[in-house]
N, C-alpha and C positions, 0 to 999 in steps of 0.2 A: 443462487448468485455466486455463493464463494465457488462451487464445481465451476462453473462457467470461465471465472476469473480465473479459474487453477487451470483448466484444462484448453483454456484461449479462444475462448466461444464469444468472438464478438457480436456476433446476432445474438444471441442469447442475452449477453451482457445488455445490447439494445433494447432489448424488448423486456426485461426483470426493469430495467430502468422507467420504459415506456411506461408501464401499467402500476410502476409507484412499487415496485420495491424496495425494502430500507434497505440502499448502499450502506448502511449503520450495523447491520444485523451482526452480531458477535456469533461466531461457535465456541465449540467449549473449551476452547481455550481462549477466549476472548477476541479472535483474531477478526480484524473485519475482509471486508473482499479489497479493498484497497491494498492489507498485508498481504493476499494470496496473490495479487495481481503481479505487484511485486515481487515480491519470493519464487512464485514458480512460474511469471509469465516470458515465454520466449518469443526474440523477435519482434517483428511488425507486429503482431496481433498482442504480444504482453503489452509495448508502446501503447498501442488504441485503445486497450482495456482499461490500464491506468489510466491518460488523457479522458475515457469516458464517466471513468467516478470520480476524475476531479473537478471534474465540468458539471456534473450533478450534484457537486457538491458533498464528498466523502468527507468525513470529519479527517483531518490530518494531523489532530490528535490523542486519537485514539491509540491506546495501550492493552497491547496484549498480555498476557496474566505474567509474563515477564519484565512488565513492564517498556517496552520495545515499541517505538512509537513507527508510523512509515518511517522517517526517516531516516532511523537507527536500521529496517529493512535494505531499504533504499542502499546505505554505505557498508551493509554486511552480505549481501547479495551481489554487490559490484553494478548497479545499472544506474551510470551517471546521469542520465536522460530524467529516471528520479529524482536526483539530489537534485541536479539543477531546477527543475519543476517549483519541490517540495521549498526550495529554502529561497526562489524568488515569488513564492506563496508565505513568504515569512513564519517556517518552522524553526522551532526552537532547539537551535544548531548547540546548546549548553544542556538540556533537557539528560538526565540520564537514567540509565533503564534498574534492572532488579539490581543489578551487579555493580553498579553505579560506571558504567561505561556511556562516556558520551557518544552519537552516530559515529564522530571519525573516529574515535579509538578502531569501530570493527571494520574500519577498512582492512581491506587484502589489496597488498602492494603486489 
């Protein structure tokens, strides 16, 4: 599921969901497929990846071993479509990561 979400594999994504995959699943850095959707998803198909693990219900906060929750992804990756999603899902916009940087501190102006 995280290859799928990295690589922008919406069928794929459909179908790991279809048959009960954990959208939870951690790799070894804790990241979940919501963080990879985010992070490396481009375009229309990163959009429908996202939209489909939050519709399945991704945990939205979950923390990567950095501490970096989506949101913190979300405003340091630049994809506002995120932010706007994640924080009218009521994430925690004060929430701060290893370094103690809240999501908007990593925005890139």
């Amino acid at each position: 599921l995280h290859d799928a979400a990295r690589y922008g594999d919406v069928e794929a994504v459909e179908d790991f969901i279809a048959v009960g995959k954990d959208i939870n699943a951690r790799d070894s850095s804790s990241r979940t497929p919501i963080h990879y959707a985010i992070a490396f998803g481009k375009g229309d198909a990163g959009e429908e990846i996202f939209n489909l693990l939050l519709e399945a219900g991704a945990d939205l906060t979950a923390t990567d071993e950095k501490k970096n929750t989506p949101l913190h992804y979300a405003c340091g990756y630049g994809k506002p479509f995120a932010v706007k999603a994640l924080l009218e899902k009521g994430c925690d916009k004060t929430a701060t990561n290893g370094t103690g940087k809240k999501p908007i501190e990593l925005v890139k102006l």
